[in-house]
N, C-alpha and C positions, 0 to 999 in steps of 0.2 A: 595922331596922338590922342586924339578925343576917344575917337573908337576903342583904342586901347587900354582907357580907362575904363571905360562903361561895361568892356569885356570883363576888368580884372575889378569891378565893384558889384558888378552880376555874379562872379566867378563868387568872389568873397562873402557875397549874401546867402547864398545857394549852400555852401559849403556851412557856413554858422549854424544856420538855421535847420542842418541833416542832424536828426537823431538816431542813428544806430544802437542797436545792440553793443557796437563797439564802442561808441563813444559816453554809451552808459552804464559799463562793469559788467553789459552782459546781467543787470538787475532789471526786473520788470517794476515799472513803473505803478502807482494807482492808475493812473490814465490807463494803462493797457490791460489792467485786470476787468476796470468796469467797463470797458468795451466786449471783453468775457464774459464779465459777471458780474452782474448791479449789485450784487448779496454782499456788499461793503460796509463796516459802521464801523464811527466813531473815528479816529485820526489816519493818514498814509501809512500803509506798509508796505516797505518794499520788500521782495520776495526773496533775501538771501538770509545763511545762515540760520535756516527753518529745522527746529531738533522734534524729533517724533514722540508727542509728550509719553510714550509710555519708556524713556528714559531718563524724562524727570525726577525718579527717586535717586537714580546713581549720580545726577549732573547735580544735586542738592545734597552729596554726601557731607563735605566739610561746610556747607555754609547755611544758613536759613532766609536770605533772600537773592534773588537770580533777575537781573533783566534778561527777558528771553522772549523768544518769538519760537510758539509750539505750534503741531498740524495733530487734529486727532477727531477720535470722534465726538462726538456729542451723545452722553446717558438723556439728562432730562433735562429740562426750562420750565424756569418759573410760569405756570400756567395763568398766573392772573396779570403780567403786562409784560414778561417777557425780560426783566431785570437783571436776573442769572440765567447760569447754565452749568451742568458739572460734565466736565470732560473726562473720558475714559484712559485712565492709565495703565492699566491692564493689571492681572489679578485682584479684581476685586476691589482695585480702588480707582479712585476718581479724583480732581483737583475741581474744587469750587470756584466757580468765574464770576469776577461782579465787573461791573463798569465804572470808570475811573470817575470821578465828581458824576457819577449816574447822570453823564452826559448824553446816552444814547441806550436802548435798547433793543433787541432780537427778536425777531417770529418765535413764536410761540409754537410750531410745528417743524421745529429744525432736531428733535431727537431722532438719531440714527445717523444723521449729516454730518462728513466732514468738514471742519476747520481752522483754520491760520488763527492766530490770536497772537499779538504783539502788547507786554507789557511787565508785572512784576511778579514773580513768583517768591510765594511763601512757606516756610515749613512751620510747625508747630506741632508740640509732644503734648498729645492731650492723658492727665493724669486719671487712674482708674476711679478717681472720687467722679470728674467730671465725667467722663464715660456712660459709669452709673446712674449720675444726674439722670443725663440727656435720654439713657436708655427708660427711666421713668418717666418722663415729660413723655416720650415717645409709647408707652402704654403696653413697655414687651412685658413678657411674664418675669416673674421673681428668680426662676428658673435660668433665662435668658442673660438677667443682670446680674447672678451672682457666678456666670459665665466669664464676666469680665476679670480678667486678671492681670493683664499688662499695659503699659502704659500704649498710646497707637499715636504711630505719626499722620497728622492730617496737612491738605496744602489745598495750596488759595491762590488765587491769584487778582491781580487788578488788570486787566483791560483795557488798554486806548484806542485799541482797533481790534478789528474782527471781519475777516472773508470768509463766508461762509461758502463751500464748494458744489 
């Protein structure tokens, strides 16, 4: 009877403590990414329901904020600590990435590199008054800013994590 127990509480221990792919939605874990890939910051993502941010403008048609978890490339980083990043949404535009309470920041040589980003996505319709602003702050020609004529949607986003691949 002894035996019998110690089989079926061996049995019962072994069993709890298996983590499968099955027994875990078939989601990859942070533990199994950074055994991949240390290139990890800021909170857990697990690696389901990942949209290819260059369909971010259509997944933001009716609404102006999105919790989502994007894969894509990376344009540029902030060169002086690594704070942002602007991700590539293809044609010509990009989504501005900052870090949620600037808990955490990126290598500064991760332009060209993809990656996973899990957090809040923003739209915002920037008017041709501000356009023109910025385009002067920024020192283009008079020729360039009187270029501007319609209003351009821009998008941001916040960050609680980040895999860099």
């Amino acid at each position: 009877m002894r035996k019998l127990l110690l089989i079926l509480l061996a049995f019962a221990f072994f069993t709890a403590c298996e983590n499968t792919p099955e027994k875990n939605n078939g989601k990859e874990t942070i533990e199994e990414v950074i055994e991949k890939d240390p290139n990890i910051f800021g909170k857990e993502i697990v690696l389901d329901k990942v949209a290819d941010s260059r369909r971010l403008p259509s997944l933001m048609e009716t609404t102006n904020t999105l919790g989502i978890k994007l894969i894509g490339k990376v344009n540029d980083v902030c060169q002086a600590s690594g704070c942002w990043l602007d991700m590539d949404l293809g044609d010509n535009q990009y989504i501005h990435v900052t870090f949620k309470d600037e808990n955490f920041v990126v290598p500064k040589n991760i332009a060209g590199k993809t990656i996973v980003i899990d957090g809040i996505a923003k739209k915002e319709l920037v008017s041709v008054e501000m356009q023109k602003k910025a385009a002067k702050s920024e020192g283009l020609s008079q020729k360039e800013i009187d270029a501007i004529a319609s209003p351009k949607t821009e998008y941001y986003f916040e960050a609680t994590g980040i895999i860099i691949k």
